[in-house]
N, C-alpha and C positions, 0 to 999 in steps of 0.2 A: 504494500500500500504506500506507505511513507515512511520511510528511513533516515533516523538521524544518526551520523558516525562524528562520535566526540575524542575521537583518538587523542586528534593531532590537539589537545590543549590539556591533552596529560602532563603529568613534570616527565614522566619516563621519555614519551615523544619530544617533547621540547622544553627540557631542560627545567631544574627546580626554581630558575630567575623568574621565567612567567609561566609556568607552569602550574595547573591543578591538582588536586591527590586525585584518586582514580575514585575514593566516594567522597568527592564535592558534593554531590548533591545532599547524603545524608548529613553533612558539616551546615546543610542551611535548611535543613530539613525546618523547621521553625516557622522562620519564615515565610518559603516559602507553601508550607500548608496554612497558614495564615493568609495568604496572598487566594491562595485555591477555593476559604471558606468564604473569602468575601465576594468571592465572583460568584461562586453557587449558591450564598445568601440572596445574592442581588436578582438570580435567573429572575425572568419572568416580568421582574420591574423596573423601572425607569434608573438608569439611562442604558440597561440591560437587554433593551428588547432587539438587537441586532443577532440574539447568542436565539431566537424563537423564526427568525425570519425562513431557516430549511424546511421548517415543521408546517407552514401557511400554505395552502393550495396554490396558491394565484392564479384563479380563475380566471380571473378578468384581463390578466395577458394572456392565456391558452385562448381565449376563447377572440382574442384578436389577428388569431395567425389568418384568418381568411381575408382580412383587411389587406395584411403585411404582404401576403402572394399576389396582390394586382401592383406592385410598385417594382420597378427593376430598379430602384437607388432608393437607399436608407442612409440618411445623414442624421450624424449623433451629433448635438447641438449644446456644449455644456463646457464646461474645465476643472479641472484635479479631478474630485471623486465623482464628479457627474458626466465623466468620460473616461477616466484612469481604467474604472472596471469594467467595460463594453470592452477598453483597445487592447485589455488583457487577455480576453478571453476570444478575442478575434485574429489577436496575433499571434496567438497558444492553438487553436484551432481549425483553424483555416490554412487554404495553402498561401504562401510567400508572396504569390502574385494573383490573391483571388481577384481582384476585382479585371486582370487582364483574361482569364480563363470561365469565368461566371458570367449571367445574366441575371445574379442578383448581386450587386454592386453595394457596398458600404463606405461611408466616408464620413472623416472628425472635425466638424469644425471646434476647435476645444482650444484657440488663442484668440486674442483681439487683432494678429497682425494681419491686414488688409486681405496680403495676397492669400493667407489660408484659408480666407471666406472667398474671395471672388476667385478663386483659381476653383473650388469647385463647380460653382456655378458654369465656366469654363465646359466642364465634361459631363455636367447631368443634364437631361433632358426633365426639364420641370416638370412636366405634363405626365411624367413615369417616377417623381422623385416626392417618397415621404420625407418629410424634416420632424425631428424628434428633440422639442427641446427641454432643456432637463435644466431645472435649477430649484436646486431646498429653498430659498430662499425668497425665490421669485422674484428676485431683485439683482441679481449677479452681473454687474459691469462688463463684461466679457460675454457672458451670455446675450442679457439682453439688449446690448445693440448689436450683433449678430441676427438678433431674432428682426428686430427693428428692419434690418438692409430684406431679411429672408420674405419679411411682410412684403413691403413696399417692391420687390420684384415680383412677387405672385402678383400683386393687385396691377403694377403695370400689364403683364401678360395675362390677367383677366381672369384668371384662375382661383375656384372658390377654396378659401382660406381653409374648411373643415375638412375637405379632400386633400391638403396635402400636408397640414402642422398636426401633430399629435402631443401634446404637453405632458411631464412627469413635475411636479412641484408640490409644494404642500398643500392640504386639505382646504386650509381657509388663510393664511397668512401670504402676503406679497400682491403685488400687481400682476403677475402672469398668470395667477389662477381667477382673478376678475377678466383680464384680458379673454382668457378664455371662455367664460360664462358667455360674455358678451358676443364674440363669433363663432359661438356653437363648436365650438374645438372639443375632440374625444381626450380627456383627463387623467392620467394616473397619477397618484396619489403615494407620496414618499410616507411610513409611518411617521407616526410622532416620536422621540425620541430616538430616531436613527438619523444619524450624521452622515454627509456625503461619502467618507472616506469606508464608511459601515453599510455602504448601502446598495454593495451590488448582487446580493438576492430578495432583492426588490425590485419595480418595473426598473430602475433605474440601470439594473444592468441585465434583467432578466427580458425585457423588449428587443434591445437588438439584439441578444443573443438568438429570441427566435425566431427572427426576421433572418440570423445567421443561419439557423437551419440546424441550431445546437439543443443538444437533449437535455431539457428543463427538468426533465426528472432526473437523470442521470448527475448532474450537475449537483441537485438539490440531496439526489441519496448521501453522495462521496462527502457532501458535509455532515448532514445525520450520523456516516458511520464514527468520524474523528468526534462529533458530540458523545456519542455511546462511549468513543473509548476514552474520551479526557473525562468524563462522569463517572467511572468503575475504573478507572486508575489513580492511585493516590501519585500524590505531585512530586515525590520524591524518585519514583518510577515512571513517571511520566515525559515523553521526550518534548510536547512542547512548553512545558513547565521546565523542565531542565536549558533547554535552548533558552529561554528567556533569563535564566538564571544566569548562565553563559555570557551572554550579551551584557547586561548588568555587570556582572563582576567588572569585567577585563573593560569596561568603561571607567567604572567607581576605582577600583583597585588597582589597576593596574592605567590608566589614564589613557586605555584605547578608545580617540574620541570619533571616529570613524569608523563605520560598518561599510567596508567592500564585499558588496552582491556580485560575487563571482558567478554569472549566468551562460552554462555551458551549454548551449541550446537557443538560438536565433527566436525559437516560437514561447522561450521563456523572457526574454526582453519585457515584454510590455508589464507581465507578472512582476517585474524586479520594479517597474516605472510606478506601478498601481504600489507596493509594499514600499515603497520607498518614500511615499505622502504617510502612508499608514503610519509607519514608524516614525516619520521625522510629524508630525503636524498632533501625534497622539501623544510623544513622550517629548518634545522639543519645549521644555515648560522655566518663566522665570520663577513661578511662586510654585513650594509644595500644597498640600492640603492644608497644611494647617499654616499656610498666610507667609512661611519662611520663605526670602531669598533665595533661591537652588539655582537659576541658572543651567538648567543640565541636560543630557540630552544628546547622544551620539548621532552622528549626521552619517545619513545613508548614504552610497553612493554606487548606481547602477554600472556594471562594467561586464563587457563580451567576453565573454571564451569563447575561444583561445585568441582574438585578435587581438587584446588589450594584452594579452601576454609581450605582445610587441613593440607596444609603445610605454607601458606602467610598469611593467615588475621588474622595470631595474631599480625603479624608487622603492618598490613595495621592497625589494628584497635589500637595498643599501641606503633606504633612506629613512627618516623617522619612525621610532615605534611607537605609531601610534593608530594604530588600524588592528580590527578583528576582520579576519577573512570571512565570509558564510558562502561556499560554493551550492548552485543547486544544478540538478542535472535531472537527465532522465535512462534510466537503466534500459528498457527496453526500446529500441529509435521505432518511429513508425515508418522512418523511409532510411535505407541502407545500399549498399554497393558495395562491393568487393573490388578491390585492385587485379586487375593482369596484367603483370609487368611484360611477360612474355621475350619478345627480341629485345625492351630495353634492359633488362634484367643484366648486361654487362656493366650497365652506369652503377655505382655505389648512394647515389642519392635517391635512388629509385627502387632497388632492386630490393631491401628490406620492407617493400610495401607490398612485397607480393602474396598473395592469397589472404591479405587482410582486408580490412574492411575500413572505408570511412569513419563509421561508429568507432572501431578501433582508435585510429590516429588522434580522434578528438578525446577518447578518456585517456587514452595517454600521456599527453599533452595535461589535462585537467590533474592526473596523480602526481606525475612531474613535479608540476608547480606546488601541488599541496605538499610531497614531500622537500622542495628545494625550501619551501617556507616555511615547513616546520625543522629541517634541519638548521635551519638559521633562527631559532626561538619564534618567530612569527605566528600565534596560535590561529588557527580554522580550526570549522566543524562543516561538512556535509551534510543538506538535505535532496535526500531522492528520491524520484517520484515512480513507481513502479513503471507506467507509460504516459502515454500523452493522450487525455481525452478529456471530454466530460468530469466525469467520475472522479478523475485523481485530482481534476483542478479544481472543482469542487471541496473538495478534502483540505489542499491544499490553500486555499482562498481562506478556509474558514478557522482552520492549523492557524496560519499565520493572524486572524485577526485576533484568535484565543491568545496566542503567545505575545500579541501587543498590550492588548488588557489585562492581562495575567503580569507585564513588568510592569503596567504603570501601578502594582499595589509593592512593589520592592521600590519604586522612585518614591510612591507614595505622591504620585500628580493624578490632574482629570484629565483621561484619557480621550474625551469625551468634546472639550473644549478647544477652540482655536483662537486665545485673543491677540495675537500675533496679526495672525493673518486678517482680523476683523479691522486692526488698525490700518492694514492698508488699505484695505476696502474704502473706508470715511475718507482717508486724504483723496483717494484716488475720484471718490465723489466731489467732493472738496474741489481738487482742480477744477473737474469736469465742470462744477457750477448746478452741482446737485439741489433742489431747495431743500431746506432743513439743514444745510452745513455750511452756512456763513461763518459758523465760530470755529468750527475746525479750521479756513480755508485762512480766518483772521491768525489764529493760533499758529500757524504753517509762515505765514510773510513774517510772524514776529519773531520767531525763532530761528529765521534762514539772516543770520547777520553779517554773513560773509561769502561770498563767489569766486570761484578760483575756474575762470574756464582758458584753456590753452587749446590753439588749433594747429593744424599742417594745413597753411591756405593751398589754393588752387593752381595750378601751374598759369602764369602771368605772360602774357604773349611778347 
């Protein structure tokens, strides 16, 4: 199913300097069973109910899929967690260049930069293209003026607004779910107490996935089965209660402030993009719970295998210690080929490739590294995914959101919370000339007391 391998952050593997005993986990056994009863206290209730979302029918996206099959282009209309989890699960399951080999076409508008909205429009034929726009908020800068350009070109080509905009936002709060009342637009509804980065088995990533033509049920078991099994394993035996344990120390302890997502698998990219808001926007906190200072919070940082092997792990390997490795992979590939070297089999560059397998060369390459860097103290840990479908990423999605909520009761933060991110949100209104943030935008001129801009001018005739 899921495999976690904690070798390489033994003292044995990599030295007693940052090295763990082999039962760490029983040394915080405490803790973290402390950390385990208050998540299982919490099941059920607020701001818990993201850990109930595999167990909901969701009827009312199954029962959309005959809408979704009259549309050859599904654009997902959002940014961070109201797009992170759609582009994970599209990138993780689908082929590399679906939308060149498909007649049902996907695309993200998920930035405010110009060209990533209008270079779609570019290649859909509106008249065949649902837009899907998704924001908790109903308010989202980014979102909605995308949605704004998305209006005002339906309404120039004449085309009725309910037939092509499908909205995801909350029940009753924000301007896009009035927006919608008011043009008869079909609505799904984010729950209450689930936050973007928590929310993609909900329409929010469960829409385009079945527009992607991906198994809702399959998807929604692989998480039930990792709940069955973090519910009947106590958390000293439990691997994502130990992984989270993991990450925690060699942050606190050891002053590893960087988590490198070693992602050894091209269709695990987007998974590493989606986990890397989770973790940095869930635990990236200045105040604890109880009002202290902390400042803390290891900053994710997505990276390929084995291509980054190429340009990074001369740093990783001789420069600051201050990164924990987490490789993910996947054991069984769903696409494979074997080398025949044949006549070139004289060359020495070649010739060791023979009767092996691509799959080969790339775990290779992936053990290489994990032992070049734990031979050099650098501690990793492995997680692996039996294959690539549905089911495991399902598991895997839901793995990783338990193992986030599960550290932030060792940071002792709200998991839950982004007021980081909300403060850019106002200024960013604030410039824009938002109403209601005259006193942010006042706040902003009085503060900004000094300008330092230097240019390279233009070449002068």
């Amino acid at each position: 199913m899921i495999s976690f391998d904690f070798s390489n952050v033994l003292k044995a593997n990599i030295g007693g300097e940052f090295g763990l005993s082999p039962n760490f986990p029983d040394e915080y056994n405490e803790i973290i069973r402390k950390g385990y009863l208050k998540i299982e206290n919490g099941r059920g209730e607020y701001p818990y109910h993201f850990m109930e979302l595999p167990y909901e029918s969701h009827d009312e996206v199954r029962r959309f899929s005959d809408i979704l099959g009259k549309y050859k282009n599904f654009v997902v209309v959002g940014i961070g967690g109201s797009a992170l989890g759609a582009y994970a699960l599209f990138n993780a399951l689908k082929h590399q260049y679906h939308n060149l080999i498909s007649d049902r076409r996907v695309f993200f508008i998920d930035n405010s930069d110009p060209a990533t909205i209008l270079n779609v429009f570019d290649v859909v034929d509106l008249k065949n293209t649902l837009f899907n726009i998704i924001t908790k908020s109903g308010s989202t800068a980014e979102t909605m003026s995308a949605f704004s350009l998305i209006f005002n070109i339906l309404k120039e080509h004449n085309l009725p607004f309910h037939e092509h905009l499908v909205v995801t936002t909350d029940r009753e709060k924000g301007d896009l779910v009035r927006i919608a009342g008011e043009y008869n637009l079909h609505t799904f509804t984010i729950p209450e107490g689930v936050g973007g980065r928590y929310s993609l088995f909900t329409p929010v990533g469960l829409l385009p996935a079945l527009y992607m033509g991906i198994d809702l049920d399959a998807l929604l078991e692989g998480a039930k089965y990792v709940d069955a099994y973090w519910r009947r394993t106590p958390a000293e035996e439990n691997p994502i209660a130990v992984s989270a344990l993991v990450n925690y120390l060699y942050h606190t302890a050891y002053s590893r402030n960087i988590l490198a997502l070693m992602c050894y698998k091209d269709a695990l990219r987007g998974m590493g993009l989606w986990y890397q808001q989770l973790w940095a926007e869930s635990l990236g906190k200045k105040y604890d719970l109880d009002s202290n200072l902390v400042e803390t919070g290891a900053t994710p940082v997505v990276l390929r295998g084995a291509t980054d092997q190429h340009s990074l792990l001369q740093l990783f390997m001789e420069g600051p210690n201050d990164k924990l490795f987490v490789f993910f992979e996947i054991k069984d590939p769903d696409r494979d080929r074997r080398f025949q070297i044949g006549s070139l089999k004289k060359y020495k560059s070649l010739a060791y490739f023979d009767d092996k397998s691509s799959h080969d060369l790339i775990s290779a390459e992936m053990s290489g590294v994990k032992y070049a860097l734990a031979f050099n103290g650098k501690p990793n840990y492995t997680v692996s995914l039996e294959s690539l479908d549905a089911y495991h990423l399902g598991a895997l999605i839901y793995a990783l959101e338990l193992q986030t909520v599960f550290t932030s009761t060792l940071y002792n933060v709200n998991p839950f919370d982004q007021p980081g991110v909300e403060e850019g949100k106002k200024a960013t209104y604030a410039i824009m000339g938002r109403e209601g943030y005259d006193e942010k935008r006042k706040e902003m001129q009085d503060n900004i007391k000094e300008n330092l801009s230097m240019e390279i001018p233009s070449k002068t005739k």
